[in-house]
C-alpha positions in Angstrom: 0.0 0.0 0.0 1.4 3.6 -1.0 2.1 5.8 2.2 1.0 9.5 1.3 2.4 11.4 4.7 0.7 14.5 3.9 -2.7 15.1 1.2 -2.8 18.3 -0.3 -4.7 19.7 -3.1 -2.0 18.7 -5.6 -1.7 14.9 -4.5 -5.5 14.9 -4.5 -5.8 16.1 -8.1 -3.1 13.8 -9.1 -5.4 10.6 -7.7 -8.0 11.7 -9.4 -5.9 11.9 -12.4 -5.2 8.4 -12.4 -8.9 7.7 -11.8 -10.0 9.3 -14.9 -12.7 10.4 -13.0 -14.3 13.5 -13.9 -15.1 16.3 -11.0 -18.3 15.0 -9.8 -17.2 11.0 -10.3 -14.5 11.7 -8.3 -16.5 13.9 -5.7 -19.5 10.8 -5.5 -16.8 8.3 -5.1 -15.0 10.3 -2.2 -18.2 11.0 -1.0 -17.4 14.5 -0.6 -19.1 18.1 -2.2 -17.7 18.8 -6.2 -16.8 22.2 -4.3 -14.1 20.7 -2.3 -12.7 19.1 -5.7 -12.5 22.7 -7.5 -11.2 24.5 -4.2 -8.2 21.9 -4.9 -7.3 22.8 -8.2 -7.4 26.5 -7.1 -5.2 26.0 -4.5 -3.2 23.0 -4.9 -0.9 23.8 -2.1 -3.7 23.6 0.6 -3.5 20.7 3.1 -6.2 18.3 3.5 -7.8 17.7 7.3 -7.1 14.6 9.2 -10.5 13.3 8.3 -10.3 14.3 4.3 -6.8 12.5 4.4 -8.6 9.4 5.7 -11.0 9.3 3.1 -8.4 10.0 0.3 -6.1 7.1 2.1 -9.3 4.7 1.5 -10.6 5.4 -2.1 -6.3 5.0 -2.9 -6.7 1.3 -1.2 -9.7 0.7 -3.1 -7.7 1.5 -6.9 -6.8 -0.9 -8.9 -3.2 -1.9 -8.9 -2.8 -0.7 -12.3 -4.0 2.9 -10.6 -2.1 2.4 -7.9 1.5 2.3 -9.5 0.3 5.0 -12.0 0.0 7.1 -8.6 3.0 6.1 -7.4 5.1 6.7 -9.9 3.7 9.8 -10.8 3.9 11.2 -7.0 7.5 10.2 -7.2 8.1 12.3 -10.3 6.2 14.8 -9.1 8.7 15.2 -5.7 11.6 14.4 -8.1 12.1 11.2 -6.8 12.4 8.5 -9.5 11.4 5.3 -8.7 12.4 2.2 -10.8 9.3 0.3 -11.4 9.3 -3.8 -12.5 6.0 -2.4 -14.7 7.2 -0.3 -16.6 11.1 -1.7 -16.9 10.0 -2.1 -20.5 8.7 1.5 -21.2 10.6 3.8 -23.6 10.6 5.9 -26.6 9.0 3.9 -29.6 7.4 4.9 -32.5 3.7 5.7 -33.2 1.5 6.6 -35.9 -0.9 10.0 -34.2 -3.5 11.8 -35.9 -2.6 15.5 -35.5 -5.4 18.1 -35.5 -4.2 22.0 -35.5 -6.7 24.4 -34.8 -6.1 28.0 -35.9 -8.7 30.6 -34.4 -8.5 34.0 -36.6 -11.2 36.9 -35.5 -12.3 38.3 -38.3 -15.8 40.8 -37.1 -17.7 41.8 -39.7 -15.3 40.6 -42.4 -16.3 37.3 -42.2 -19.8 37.8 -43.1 -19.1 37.2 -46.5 -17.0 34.6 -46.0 -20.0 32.8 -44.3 -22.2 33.5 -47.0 -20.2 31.2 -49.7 -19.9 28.3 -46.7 -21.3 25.2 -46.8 -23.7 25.0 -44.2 -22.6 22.1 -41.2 -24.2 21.4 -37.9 -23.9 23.1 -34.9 -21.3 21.8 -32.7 -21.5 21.2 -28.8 -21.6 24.9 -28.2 -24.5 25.6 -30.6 -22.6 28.1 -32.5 -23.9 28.5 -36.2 -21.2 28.0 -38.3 -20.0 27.2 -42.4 -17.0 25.2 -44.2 -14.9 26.4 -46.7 -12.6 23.5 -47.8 -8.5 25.2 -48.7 -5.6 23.7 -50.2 -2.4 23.2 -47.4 0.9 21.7 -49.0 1.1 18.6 -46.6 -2.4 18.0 -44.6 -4.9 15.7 -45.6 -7.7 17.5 -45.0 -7.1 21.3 -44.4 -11.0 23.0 -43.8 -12.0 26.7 -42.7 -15.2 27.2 -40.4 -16.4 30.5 -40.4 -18.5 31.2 -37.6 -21.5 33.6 -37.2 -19.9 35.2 -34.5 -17.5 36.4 -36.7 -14.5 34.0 -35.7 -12.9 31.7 -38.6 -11.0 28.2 -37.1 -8.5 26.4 -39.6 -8.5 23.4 -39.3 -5.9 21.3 -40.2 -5.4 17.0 -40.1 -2.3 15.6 -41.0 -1.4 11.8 -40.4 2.1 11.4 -39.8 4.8 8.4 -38.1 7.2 9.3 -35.3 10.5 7.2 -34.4 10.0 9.1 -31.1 7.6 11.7 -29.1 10.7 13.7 -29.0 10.3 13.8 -32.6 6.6 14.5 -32.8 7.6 17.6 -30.5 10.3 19.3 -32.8 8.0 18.7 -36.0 4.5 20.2 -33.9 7.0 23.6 -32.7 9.0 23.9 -36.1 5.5 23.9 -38.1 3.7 26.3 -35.9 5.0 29.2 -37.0 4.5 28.6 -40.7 1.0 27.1 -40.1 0.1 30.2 -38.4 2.1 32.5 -41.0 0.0 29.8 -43.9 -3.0 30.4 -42.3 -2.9 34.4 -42.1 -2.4 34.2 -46.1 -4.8 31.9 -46.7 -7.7 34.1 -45.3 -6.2 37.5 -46.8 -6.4 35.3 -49.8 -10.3 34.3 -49.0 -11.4 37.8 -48.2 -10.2 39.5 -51.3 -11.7 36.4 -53.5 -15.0 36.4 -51.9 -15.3 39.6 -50.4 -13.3 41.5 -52.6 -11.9 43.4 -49.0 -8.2 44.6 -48.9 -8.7 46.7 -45.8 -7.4 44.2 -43.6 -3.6 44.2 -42.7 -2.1 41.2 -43.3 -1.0 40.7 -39.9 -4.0 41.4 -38.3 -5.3 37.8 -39.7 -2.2 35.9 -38.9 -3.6 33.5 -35.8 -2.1 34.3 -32.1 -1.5 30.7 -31.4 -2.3 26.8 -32.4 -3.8 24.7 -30.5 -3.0 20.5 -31.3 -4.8 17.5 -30.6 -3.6 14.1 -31.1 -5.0 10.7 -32.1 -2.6 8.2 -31.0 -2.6 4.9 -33.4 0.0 2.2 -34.1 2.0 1.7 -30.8 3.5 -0.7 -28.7 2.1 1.0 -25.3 0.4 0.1 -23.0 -0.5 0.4 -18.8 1.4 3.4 -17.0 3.8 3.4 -20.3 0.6 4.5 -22.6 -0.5 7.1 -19.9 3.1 8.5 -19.9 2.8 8.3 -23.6 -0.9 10.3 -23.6 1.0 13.2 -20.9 3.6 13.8 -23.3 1.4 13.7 -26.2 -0.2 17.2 -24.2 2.7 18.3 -23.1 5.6 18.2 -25.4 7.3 21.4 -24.5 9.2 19.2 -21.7 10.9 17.1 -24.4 12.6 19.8 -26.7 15.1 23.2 -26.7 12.5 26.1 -27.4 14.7 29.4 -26.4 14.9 29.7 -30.2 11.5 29.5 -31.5 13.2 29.1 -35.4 15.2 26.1 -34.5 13.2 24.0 -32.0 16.2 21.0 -30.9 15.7 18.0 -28.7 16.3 18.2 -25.0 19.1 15.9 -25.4 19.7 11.9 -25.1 18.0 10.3 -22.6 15.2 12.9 -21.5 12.0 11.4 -23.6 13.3 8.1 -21.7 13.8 9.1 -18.0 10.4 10.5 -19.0 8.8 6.9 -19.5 11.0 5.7 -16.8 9.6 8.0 -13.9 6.3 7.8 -14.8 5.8 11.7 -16.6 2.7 13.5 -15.9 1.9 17.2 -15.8 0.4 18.0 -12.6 -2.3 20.5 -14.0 -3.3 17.6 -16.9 -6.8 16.4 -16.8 -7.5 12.4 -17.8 -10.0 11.7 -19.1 -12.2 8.6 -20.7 -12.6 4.9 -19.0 -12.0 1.2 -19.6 -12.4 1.7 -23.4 -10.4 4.5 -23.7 -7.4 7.0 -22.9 -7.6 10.3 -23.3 -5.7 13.6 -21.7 -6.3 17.2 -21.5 -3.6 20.0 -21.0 -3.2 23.8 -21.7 -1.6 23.6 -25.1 -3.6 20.4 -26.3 -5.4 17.1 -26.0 -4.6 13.4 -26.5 -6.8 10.5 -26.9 -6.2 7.0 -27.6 -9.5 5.3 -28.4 -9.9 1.9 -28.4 -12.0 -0.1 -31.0 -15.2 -0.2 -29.3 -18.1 1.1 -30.4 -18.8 2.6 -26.6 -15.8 4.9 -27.3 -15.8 8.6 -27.9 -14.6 9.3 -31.6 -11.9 11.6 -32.1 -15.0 13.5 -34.5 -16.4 14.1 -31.0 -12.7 15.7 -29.6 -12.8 17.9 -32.4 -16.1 19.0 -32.5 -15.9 20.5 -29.1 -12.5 22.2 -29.8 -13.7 23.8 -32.8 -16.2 25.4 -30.5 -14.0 26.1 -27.8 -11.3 27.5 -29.9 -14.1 29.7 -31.8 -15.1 31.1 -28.1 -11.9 31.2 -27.1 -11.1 34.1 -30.0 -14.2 35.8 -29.2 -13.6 36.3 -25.9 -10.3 37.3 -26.0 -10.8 40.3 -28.9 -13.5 41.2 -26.0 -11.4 41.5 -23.3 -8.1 42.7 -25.1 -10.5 45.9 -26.5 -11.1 46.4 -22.7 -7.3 46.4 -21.8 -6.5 48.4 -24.6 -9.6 51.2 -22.8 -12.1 50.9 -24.7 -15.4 49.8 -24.5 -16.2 46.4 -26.5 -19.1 47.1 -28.9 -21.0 44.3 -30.4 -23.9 43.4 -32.4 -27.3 42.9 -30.0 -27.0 39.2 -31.4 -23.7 38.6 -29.9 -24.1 40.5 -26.5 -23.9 39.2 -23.1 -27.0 37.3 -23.6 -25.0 35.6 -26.6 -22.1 34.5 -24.5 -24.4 33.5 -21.7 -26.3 31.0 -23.7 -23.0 29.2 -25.3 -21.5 29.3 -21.7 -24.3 27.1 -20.4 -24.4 25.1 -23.6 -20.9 23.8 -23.4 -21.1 23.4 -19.4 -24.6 21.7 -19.1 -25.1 18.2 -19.6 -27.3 16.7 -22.1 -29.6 13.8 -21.7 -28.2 12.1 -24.2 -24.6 13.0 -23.4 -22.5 9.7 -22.6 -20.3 9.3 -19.5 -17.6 9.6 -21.4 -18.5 12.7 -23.4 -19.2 14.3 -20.4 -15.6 13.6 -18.9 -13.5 15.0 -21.8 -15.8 17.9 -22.4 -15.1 18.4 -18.0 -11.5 18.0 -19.0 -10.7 20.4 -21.9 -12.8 23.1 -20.6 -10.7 22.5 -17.0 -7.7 22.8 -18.7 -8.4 25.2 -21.2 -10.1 27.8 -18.8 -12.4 28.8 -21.4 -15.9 28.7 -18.7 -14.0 31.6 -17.1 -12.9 33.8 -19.6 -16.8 33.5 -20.9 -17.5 34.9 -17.7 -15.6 38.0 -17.5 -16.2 38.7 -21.6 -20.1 38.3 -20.4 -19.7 40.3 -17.4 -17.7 43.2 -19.6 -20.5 43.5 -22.5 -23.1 43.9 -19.9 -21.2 46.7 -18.2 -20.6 48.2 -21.1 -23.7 47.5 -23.5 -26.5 46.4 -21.1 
């Protein structure tokens, strides 16, 4: 049995981790109030009552052994204590085949209604957000797509299959393409606005994307137990593995780092798992990855994306409304995309539906954790009814 001398919010998050429990699983199984599991991740330092210890000292006896070493290990790394595990003697760098999905959110306002116009209409996604497709030609991606929102956001959308020797090496290619992606992508809707729209107002670098967002689909490997989970945590968080100081020539780390990795059990302590006996998934700041399993209970990665199309869109929104603010002004909106806008697709992504699986509900509780978007929703709400009420 693993001997935790002190619970804290951090060690706490980190069991529930390797539960793949979502906040209110993990809440009902503790027995305890979904409050006290948020209050953890805000403050991960705090230290848990004599009684909460207790009851996190009996649901870590009631794991599974494969849970249990997954904790261990990871609590070990976490302290920077390796600990050679018999398990996972056999874990190390390997290659894989991943799915990669880049998502590109561009704010365009009222220059993308005519961009909408020529879409093909699609389905709402989870967040309910009317939205079109425009399908664009990338040098390398197999399918490279453009939705253009109502709300006057445009997401690229980029899949590109690919086959890493290493996770190291999936790291320097995601870091070494992101700038030209995001250059690619500003281009490539100059290019659209002045076709459809026949619009050259817009600078050029006003439409060149502030970030990318990835999310994997891991496929062909020879993973499995604590060794895929480490796999999944690296997956999310491959800043650890390379040499970024120079953002034009993204290295390797060095020898030996992607493997003390696998060897010490790797996770990121603010990393959200998520899925269940049919499936692996992880959720992070700067991505998600998923390895389904073939089962037709299993979330597809169609389902991954569709949420992170949404959350991206909102995520751009949001953030044009709230940098307008720091930059004193007031945000001015149409009445359709006010508060009352915002409030509805803020309750759309966070409510569950009856028809909503278990494990839906888990990785949509996980990217919107990780990816803070429920709160920054908030505060863009709160800001467009102070200012347009």
């Amino acid at each position: 049995m693993i001997a935790v001398e002190q619970w804290t919010g951090e060690e706490a998050l980190l069991l529930r981790s390797v539960m793949r429990a979502s906040v209110r699983e993990f809440a009902g199984r503790l027995g305890i109030s979904p409050r006290t599991v948020s209050n953890w991740q805000r403050n991960k330092t705090s230290v848990c009552r004599p009684g909460m210890a207790q009851i996190l000292d009996t649901a870590l006896g009631q794991c599974t052994p494969g849970e249990q070493e997954a904790f261990r290990l990871r609590l070990a790394a976490l302290r920077g204590e390796p600990v050679p595990s018999a398990t996972n003697a056999t874990a190390r760098p390997a290659p894989f085949t991943a799915v990669s999905h880049k998502f590109l959110p561009v704010y365009l306002g009222e220059h993308s209604a005519r961009l909408y116009a020529v879409g093909a209409p699609t389905p709402p996604g989870p967040g309910g957000l009317e939205q079109r497709v425009l399908s664009v030609s990338h040098p390398s991606a197999q399918s490279s797509t453009v939705h253009v929102y109502a709300c006057g956001v445009a997401v690229v959308h980029l899949e590109e299959h690919q086959r890493f020797a290493s996770l190291t090496e999936l790291a320097v290619w995601r870091y070494r393409t992101y700038a030209k992606e995001s250059v690619w992508a500003g281009e490539r809707m100059k290019g659209l606005l002045q076709q459809h729209a026949g619009d050259h107002s817009l600078a050029e670098s006003s439409l060149v994307p502030q970030y990318v967002l990835s999310a994997y689909e891991l496929r062909d490997n020879s993973w499995s137990g604590v060794s895929l989970d480490t796999a999944l945590q690296l997956l999310t968080t491959p800043s650890v593995l390379v040499n970024r100081q120079d953002p034009a020539n993204v290295v390797p780390l060095g020898p030996g780092v992607e493997d003390a990795k696998f060897r010490d059990g790797w996770s990121h302590p603010e990393a959200v798992s998520f899925g269940g006996g049919v499936s692996r998934g992880v959720a992070g700041w700067s991505g998600v990855a998923y390895h389904p399993q073939a089962d037709e209970r299993a979330l597809t990665m169609s389902q991954v994306v569709a949420l992170e199309l949404d959350a991206q869109a909102l995520w751009a929104l949001s953030s044009h409304i709230l940098h307008t603010i720091e930059g004193g002004q007031d945000p001015v909106m149409p009445a359709s995309l006010g508060w009352r806008f915002l409030r509805s697709a803020y309750f759309r992504l966070t409510t569950a539906r009856p028809t909503e699986t278990a494990q839906h509900r888990v990785m949509r509780e996980a990217i919107l954790a990780t990816s803070e978007l429920p709160d920054r929703l908030r505060a863009a709400q709160e800001a467009l009814r102070d200012s347009n009420p």
